[in-house]
C-alpha positions in Angstrom: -7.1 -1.0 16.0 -5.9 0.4 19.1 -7.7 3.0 20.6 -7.0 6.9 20.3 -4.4 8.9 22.7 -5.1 11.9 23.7 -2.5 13.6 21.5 -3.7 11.4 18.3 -7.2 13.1 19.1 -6.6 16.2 19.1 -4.0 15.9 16.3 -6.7 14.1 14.5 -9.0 16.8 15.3 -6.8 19.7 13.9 -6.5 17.3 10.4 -10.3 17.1 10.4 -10.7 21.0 10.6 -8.2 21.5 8.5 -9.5 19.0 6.2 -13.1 20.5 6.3 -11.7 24.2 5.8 -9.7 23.6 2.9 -12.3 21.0 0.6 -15.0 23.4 0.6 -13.9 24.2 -2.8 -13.7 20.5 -3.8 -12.3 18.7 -5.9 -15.4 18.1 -7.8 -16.9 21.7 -8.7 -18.8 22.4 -6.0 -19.1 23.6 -2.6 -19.9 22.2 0.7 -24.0 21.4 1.1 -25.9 19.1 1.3 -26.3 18.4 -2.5 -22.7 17.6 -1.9 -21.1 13.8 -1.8 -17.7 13.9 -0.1 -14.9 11.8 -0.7 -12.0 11.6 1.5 -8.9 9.0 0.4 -4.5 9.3 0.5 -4.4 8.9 -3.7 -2.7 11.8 -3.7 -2.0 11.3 -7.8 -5.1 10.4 -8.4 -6.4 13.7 -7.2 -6.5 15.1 -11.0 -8.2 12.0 -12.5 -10.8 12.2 -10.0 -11.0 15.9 -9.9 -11.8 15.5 -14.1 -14.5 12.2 -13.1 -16.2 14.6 -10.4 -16.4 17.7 -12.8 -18.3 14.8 -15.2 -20.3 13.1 -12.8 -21.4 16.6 -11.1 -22.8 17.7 -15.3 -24.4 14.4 -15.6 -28.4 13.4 -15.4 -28.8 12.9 -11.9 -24.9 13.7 -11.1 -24.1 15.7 -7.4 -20.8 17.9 -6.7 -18.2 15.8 -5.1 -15.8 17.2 -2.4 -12.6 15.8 -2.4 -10.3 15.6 0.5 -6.8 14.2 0.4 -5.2 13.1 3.8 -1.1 11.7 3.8 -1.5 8.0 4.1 -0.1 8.5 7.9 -2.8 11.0 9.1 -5.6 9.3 7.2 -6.3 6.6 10.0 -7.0 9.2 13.1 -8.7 11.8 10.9 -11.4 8.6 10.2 -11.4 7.7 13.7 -12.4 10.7 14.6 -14.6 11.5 11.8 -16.2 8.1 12.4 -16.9 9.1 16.5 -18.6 12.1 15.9 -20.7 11.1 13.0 -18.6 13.2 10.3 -17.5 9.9 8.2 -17.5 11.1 4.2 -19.8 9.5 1.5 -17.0 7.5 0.1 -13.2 7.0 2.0 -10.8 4.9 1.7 -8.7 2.5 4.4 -5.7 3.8 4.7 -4.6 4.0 8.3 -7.1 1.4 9.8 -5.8 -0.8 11.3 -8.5 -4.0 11.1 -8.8 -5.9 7.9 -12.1 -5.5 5.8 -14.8 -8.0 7.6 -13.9 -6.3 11.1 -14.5 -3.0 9.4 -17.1 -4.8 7.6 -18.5 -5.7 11.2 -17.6 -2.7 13.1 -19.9 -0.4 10.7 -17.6 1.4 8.9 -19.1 0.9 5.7 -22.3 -0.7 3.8 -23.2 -2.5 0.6 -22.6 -1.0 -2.5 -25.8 -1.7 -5.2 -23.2 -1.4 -8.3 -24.6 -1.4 -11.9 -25.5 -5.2 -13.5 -22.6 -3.5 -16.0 -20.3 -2.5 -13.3 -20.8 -5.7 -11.6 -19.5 -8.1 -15.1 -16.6 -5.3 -14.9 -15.4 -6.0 -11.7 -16.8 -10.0 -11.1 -13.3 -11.6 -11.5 -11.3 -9.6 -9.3 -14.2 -10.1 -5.9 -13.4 -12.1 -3.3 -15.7 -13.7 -0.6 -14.7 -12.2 2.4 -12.3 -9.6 1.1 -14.8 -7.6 -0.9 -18.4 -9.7 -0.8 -19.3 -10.2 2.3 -23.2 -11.9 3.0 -22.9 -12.2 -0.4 -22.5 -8.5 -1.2 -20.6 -6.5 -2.8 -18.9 -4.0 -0.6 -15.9 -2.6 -2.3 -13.6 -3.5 -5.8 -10.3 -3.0 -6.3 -8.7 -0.5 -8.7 -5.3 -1.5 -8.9 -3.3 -4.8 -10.2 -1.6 -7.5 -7.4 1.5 -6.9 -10.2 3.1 -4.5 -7.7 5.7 -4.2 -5.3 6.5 -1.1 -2.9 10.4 -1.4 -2.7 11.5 0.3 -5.8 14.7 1.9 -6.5 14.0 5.2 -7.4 17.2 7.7 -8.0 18.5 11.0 -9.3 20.1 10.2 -12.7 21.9 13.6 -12.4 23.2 12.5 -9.2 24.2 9.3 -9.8 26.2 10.3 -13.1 28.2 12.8 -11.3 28.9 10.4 -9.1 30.5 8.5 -12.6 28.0 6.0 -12.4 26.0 4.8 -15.2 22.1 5.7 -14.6 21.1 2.8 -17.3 23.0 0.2 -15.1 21.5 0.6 -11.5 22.3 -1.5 -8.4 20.5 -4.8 -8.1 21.9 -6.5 -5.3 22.7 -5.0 -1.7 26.8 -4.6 -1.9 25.7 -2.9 -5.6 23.4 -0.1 -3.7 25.6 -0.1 -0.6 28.9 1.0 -3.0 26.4 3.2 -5.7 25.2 5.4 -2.5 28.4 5.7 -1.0 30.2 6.7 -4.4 27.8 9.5 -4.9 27.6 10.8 -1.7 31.8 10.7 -1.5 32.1 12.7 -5.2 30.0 15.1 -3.4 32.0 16.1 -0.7 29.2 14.9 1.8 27.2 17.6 0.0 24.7 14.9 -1.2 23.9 11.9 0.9 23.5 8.4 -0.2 20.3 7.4 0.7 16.6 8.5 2.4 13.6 6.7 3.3 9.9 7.3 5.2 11.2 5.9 8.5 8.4 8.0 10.5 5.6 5.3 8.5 5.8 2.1 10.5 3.1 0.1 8.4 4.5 1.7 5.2 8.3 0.3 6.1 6.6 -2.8 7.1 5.3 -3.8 3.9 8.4 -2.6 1.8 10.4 -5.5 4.1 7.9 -7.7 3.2 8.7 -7.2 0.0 12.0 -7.1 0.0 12.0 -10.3 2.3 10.5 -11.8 -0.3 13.2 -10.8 -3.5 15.2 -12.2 -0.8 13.6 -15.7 -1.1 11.3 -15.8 1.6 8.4 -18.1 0.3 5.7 -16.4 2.1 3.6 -13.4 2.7 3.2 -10.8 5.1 5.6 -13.2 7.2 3.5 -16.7 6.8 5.4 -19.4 4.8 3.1 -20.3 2.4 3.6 -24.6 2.2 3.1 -24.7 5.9 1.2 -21.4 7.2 3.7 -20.8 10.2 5.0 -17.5 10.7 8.5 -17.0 10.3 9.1 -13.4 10.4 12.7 -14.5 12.3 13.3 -16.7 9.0 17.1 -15.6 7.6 15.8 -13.3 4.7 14.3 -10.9 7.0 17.3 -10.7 9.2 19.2 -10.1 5.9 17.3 -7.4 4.5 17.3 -5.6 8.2 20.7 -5.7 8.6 21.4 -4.5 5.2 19.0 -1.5 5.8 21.1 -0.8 9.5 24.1 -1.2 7.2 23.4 1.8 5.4 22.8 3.8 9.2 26.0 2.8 10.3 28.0 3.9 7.2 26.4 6.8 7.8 24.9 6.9 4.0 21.3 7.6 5.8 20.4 11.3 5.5 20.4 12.4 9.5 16.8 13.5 10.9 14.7 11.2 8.4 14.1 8.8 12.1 11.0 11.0 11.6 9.8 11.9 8.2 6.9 10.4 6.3 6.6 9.7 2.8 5.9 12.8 1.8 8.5 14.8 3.6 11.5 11.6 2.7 10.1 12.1 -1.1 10.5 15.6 -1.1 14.3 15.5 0.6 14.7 13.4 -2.0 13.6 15.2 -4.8 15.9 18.3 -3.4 18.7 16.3 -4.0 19.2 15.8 -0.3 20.2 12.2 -1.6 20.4 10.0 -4.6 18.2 6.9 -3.7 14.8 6.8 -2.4 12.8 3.8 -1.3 9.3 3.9 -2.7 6.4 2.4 -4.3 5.4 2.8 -7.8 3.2 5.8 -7.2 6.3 7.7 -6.1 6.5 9.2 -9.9 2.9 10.1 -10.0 3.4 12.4 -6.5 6.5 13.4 -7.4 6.1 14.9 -11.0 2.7 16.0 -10.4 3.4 19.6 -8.8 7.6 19.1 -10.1 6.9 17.8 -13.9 10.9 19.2 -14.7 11.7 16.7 -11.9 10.9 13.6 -14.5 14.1 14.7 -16.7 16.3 13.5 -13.2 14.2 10.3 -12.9 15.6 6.9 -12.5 14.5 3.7 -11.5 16.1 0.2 -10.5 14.3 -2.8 -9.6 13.7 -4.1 -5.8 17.0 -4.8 -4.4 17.8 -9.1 -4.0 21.2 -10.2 -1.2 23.0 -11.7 -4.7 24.4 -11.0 -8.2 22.2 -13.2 -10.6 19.1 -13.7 -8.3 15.7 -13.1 -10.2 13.7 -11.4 -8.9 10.6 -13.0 -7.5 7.6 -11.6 -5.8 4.3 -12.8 -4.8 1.5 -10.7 -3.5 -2.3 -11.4 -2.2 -5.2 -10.4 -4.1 -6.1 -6.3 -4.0 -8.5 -5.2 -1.5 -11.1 -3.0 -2.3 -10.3 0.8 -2.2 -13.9 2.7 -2.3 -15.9 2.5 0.4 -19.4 3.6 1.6 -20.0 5.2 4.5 -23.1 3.6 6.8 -24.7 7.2 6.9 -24.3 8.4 3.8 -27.5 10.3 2.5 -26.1 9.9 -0.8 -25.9 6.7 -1.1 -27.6 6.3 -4.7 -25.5 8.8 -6.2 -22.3 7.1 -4.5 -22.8 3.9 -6.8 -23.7 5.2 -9.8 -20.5 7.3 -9.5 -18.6 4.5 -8.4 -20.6 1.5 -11.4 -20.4 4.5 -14.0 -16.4 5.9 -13.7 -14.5 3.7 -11.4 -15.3 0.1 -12.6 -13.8 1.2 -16.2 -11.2 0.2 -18.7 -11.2 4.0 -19.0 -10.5 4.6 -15.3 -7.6 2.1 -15.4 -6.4 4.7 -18.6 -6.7 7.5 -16.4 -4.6 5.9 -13.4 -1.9 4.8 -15.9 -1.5 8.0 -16.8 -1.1 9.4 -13.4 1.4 6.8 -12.5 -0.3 5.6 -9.6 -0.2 1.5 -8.6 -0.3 -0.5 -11.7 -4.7 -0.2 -12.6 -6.4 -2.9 -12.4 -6.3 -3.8 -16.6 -2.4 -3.2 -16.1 -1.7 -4.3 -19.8 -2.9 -0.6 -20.9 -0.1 0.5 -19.2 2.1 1.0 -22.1 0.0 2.3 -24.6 -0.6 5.3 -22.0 1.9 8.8 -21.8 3.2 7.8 -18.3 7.1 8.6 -18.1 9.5 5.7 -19.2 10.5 5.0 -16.2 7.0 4.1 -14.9 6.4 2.1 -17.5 10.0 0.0 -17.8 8.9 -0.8 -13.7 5.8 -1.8 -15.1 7.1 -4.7 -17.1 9.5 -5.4 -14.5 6.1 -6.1 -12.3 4.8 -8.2 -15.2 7.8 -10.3 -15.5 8.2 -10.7 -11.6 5.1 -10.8 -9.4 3.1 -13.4 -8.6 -0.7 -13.8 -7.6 0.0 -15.7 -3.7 -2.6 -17.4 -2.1 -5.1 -15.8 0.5 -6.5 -18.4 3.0 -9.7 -16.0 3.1 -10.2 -16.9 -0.5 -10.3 -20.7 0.4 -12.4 -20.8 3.3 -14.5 -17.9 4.3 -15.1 -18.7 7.6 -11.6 -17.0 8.4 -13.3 -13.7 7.7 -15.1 -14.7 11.3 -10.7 -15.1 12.5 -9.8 -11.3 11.3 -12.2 -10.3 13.1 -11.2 -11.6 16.2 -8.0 -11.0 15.7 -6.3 -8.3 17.7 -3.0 -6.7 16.0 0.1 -7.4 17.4 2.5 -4.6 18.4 5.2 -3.9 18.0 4.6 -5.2 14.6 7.0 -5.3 11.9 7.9 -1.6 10.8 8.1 -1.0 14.3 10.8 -3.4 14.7 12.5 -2.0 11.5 11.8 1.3 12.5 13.8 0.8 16.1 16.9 -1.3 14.4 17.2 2.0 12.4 17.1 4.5 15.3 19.1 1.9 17.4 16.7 1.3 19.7 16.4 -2.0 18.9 19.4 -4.0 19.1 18.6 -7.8 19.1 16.7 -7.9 15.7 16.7 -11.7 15.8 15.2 -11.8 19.2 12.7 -9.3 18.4 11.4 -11.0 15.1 11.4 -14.4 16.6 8.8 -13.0 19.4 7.1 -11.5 16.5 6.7 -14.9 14.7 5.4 -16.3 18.7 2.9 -13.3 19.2 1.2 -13.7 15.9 0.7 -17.3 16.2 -0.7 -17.1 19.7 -2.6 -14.8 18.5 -3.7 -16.7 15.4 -4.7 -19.6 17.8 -6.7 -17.2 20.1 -8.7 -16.0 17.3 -9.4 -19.1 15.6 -11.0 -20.7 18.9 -13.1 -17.6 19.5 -14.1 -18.1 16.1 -15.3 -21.9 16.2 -16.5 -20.9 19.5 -19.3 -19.0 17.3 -19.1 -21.6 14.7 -16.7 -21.2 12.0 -15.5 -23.8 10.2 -11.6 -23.2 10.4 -8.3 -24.8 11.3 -4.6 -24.0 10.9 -4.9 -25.8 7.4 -6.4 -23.3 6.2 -3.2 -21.3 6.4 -0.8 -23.6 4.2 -0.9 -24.0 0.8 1.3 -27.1 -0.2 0.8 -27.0 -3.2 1.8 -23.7 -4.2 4.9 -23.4 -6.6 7.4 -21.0 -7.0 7.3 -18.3 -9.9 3.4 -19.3 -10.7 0.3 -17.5 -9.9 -2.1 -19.3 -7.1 -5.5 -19.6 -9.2 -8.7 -19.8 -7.7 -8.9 -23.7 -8.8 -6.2 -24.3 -6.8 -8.2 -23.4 -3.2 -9.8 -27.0 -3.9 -7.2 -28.9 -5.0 -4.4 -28.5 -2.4 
């Protein structure tokens, strides 16, 4: 994590006033004090599931007032920072906008052991990782949400798009499909209506929807590492692909103008305006959108993540879920944190709740369609069912790599940089700029692996591949010993 600029301070600082002038009334029925637990994290659809756990916990025997803040997923990162510098860090926060996986946060003191329930634990146990949420053998953080997910999802306006004569039950699957659906709408429009908006001011967030899409495309990797062999191959042909097709759409001009700049939150509401038709978001994009704009959900489409060619199915494969609760070191609270946490967020009932909000598929995803989340939400679901794959995480066999993430020093430009300058044009030579990606992250692998032997750990480049992972099959934990 790089450090702060000037500018990110003080921008940081005006979220963290803000922030503290606008959660005194919480989110959990009480004020600020210091009786109070606070809780800062970017669900922003979880807010009323958490707001009704809060009002609970604060009633119960030995239950506090929780004050809930909710910080955009792209502000989160320097509001922490800052929090975290001048001793400020909430009870419980998530990650979001940290920039170090868990054992360097782990190591850098941003958070301590949580002493879960014996209950919560047998909840929970299956899901737990050495090294991604036990580390020295304890239990730091669990996961709420299923690896049955992807973040590239076709969302559209059905109104919109049937205008446009197009039928909202049939939509585009492959990249001519979406190219021609966006431009037919935004043409029967008379340019009112553009074809097509997305976050392009989020960097990480863009970086992990080409991930995704990279890998509908056929990459067999993740988060740009092949998985047989372990190289990176972020210059392999189905990234090129899937950034050409997004500069595609910039060049036929089906991009609504100024969104070079917009977050999530700003894209989603263009969107939602009927700025354009399509909208390039993860599956909690229903649970934000419809939760202040419920009429919003009779305009609601959805179409899978987009593949290069008519009869490709699609396949994707994502890592294990890191935890998403964690406690602040300094928490005076500390008790009352994890009997919060053991008592409401470790359930079957929680994973009801965040069906129902239509955040990331929960954790227990199969209650998904026995809950009242719109249809759309649910049909994605099973699409996720059908389509998503557990991969492999090296951490998981050998957890002596936690000792490599923490050496290891981000790489920048990174991905949704790159993506984000072949969109504004900055970046012409996307090849080029991916294959030096692919270089950088390697030498930076290698770096981190000798400082970590250097102290040690037990680690080699093997511990990257995974030969024998198969397509269209979940990596199971028997499988770390076999390969």
């Amino acid at each position: 994590m790089s450090a702060m600029t000037r500018r990110g301070f003080l921008a940081a600082a005006g979220t963290l006033a803000a922030a503290a002038a606008t959660s005194a009334c919480g989110g959990g029925g009480g004020g600020a004090g210091a009786n109070s637990l606070t809780w800062w994290d970017h669900q922003n659809q979880l807010e009323k599931a958490k707001t009704d756990i809060f009002g609970k916990f604060a009633k119960s025997p030995g239950g506090v007032p929780v004050q809930y803040t909710y910080y955009n997923p792209a502000k989160m990162g320097q509001a922490l920072q800052l929090a975290k510098q001048s001793d400020q860090l909430p009870d419980i926060h998530s990650n979001a906008g940290l920039l170090l996986p868990a054992p360097a946060l782990v190591a850098a003191g941003w958070a301590q052991p949580l002493d879960l329930s014996d209950a919560a634990k047998a909840r929970v146990q299956d899901s737990l990782i050495e090294g991604l949420h036990i580390f020295d053998g304890k239990i730091y953080a669990f996961p709420v949400f299923s690896h049955q997910s992807y973040s590239t999802v076709t969302w559209f306006n059905t109104e919109l798009v049937g205008r446009a004569g197009l039928d909202p039950q049939a939509p585009p699957k492959t990249y001519d499909e979406f190219r021609a659906a966006a431009r037919a709408v935004q043409s029967s429009s008379g340019g009112a209506t553009y074809g097509w908006v997305w976050n392009i001011g989020m960097p990480e967030r863009m970086g992990a929807q080409v991930h995704d899409m990279a890998q509908a495309a056929g990459f067999a990797g993740s988060l740009g590492v092949r998985f047989d062999t372990g190289e990176f191959a972020f210059h392999a042909d189905e990234y090129l692909d899937v950034i050409e097709f997004l500069v595609s759409l910039r060049v036929d001009k089906l991009l609504v103008p100024g969104a070079n700049s917009w977050a999530d939150d700003v894209a989603r509401a263009r969107w939602m305006a009927g700025v354009a038709a399509y909208y390039f978001d993860g599956p909690w994009c229903p649970g934000v959108a419809l939760k202040n704009t419920p009429e919003f959900g009779k305009k609601l489409g959805v179409g899978p993540i987009l593949v290069p060619e008519a009869g490709t199915t699609v396949t994707t494969y994502h890592l294990p879920p890191a935890g998403d609760y964690w406690l602040s070191p300094s928490s005076k609270k500390a008790a009352a944190a994890n009997t919060l946490l053991s008592d409401y967020f470790t359930t079957e009932d929680y994973s009801r709740q965040i069906a129902a909000t239509m955040s990331q598929p929960p954790r227990d995803i199969a209650v998904v369609e026995q809950s009242q989340a719109h249809p759309a939400y649910k049909k994605l679901v099973s699409w996720f069912q059908e389509s998503v794959f557990l991969a492999p995480e090296p951490i998981a066999g050998n957890k002596d790599l936690q000792q490599v993430q923490i050496a290891t020093k981000p790489v920048v430009p990174g991905l949704g940089d790159i993506v984000q300058g072949a969109l504004t044009g900055d970046i012409t030579n996307v090849r080029a700029a991916l294959t030096k990606l692919s270089s950088d992250n390697a030498k930076q692998r290698d770096l981190a692996i000798a400082a970590a032997k250097s102290k040690g750990a037990q680690v080699s480049l093997d511990d990257y591949a995974f030969p024998n992972w198969k397509p269209g099959a979940d990596y199971l934990k028997p499988m770390y010993a076999k390969r």
